[in-house]
N, C-alpha and C positions, 0 to 999 in steps of 0.2 A: 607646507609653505610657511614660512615664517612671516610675524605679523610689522606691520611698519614699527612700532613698537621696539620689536628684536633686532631690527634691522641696523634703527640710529644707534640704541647698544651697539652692536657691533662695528660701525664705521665710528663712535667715539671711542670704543677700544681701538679700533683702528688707528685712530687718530693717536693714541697715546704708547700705542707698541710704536709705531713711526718714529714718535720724537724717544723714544728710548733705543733708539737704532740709529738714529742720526745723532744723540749726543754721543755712543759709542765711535761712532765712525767720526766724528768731529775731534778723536785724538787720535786720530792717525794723519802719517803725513804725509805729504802729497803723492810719495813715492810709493806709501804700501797702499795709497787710497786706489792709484791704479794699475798695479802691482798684478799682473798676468798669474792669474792660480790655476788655471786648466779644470773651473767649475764652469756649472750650464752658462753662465755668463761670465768672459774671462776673469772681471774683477769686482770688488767693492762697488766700484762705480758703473761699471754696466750694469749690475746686477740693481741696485738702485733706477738707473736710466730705465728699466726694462720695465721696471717697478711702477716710476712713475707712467712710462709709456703705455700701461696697461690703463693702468686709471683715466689715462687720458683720452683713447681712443674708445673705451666704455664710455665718460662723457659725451664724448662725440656724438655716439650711437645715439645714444639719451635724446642728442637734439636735433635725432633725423638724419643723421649724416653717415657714410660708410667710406671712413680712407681706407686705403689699398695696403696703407703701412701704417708702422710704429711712428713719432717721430724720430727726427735723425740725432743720434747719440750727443751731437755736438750742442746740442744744446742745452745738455748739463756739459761745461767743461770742468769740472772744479768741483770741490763739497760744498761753497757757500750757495751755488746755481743748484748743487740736487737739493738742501738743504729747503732752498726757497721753494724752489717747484714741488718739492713731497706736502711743504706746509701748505701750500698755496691752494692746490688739488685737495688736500682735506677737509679743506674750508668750504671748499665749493660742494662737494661733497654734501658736506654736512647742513649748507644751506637750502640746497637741492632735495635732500631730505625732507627737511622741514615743508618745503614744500608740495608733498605727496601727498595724497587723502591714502588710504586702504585699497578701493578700486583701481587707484592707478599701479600698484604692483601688478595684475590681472594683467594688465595691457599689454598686447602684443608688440615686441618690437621684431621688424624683419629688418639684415641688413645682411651685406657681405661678411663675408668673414674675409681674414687676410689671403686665404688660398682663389676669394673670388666667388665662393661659393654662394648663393643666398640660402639666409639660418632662419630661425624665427627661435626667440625665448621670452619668457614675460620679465618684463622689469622687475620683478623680484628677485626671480631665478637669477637675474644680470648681476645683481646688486650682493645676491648673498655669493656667488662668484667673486666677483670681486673682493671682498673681505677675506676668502676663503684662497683664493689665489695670492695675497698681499702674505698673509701667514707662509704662505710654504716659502715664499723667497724669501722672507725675513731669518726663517732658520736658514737659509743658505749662507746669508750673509756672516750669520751667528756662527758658521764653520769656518768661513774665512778670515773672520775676527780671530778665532784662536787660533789659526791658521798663523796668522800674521805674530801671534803674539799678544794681542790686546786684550785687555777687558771686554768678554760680549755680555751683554744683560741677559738677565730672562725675561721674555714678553710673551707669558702666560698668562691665556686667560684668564686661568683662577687668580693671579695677583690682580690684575684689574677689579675683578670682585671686590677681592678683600679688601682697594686703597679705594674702592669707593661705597665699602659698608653693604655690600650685596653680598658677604660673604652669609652661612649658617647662621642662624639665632638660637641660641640653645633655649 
């Protein structure tokens, strides 16, 4: 189990592969933004949508709650909408974090899952999910970007290290 500690590491790397995916995506144009690619989500922008829809409804969870869905795609229409919701969702995140002791990873959350089912995992497990989930779609996007023709970054961990001095000490 990782410790709260590893946890915020990883939802501030989170936070910073995000916005180096969304500056990417922020030079494309509207047309390749939702541009049908025949990936797990047809485009740039669902795959985003799905993105943030994941974080969101983990929120949810967080505070007792169990939707039956994602939210509905239309509420990112645009980049500057997914844009705002991916930053918006990090924040909270991040403050949510702060607010955890160590015991509260332990805690049992039970809810539905979207099939209906009732789950049980501890808020850690949720949390290191999520980060862990946000990565695989991020390299999706990263195939579609060159896909499209663009510039994709790299949002590897190990750069994260190195741009904030957690890299090796010889």
């Amino acid at each position: 189990m990782l410790t709260l500690e590893q946890l915020r590491f990883l939802f501030e790397y989170n936070q910073w592969a995000n916005g180096k995916i969304l500056d990417a995506c922020a030079e494309l144009s509207p047309e390749q933004f939702t541009r049908e690619m025949g990936s797990s989500f047809s485009s740039v922008r669902d795959t985003l949508v799905h993105l943030y829809g994941a974080m969101w409804i983990w929120r949810e969870r967080f505070l007792g709650h169990s939707p039956a869905k994602l939210p509905a795609g239309g509420t990112i229409a645009g980049f500057a909408s997914a844009r705002a919701k991916l930053e918006e969702i990090d924040q909270e995140y991040l403050g949510y974090l702060s607010g955890l002791t160590p015991s509260d990873l332990e805690r049992v959350l039970n809810h539905k899952n979207l099939a209906g089912e009732q789950v049980s995992n501890t808020v850690g497990q949720a949390l290191h999910q999520l980060t862990n989930h946000a990565t695989y779609h991020r390299g999706q996007i990263v195939t579609l970007l060159r896909q499209l023709g663009a510039k994709a970054p790299s949002t590897d961990l190990i750069l994260y290290y190195r741009k904030m001095g957690k890299g090796a000490r010889a």
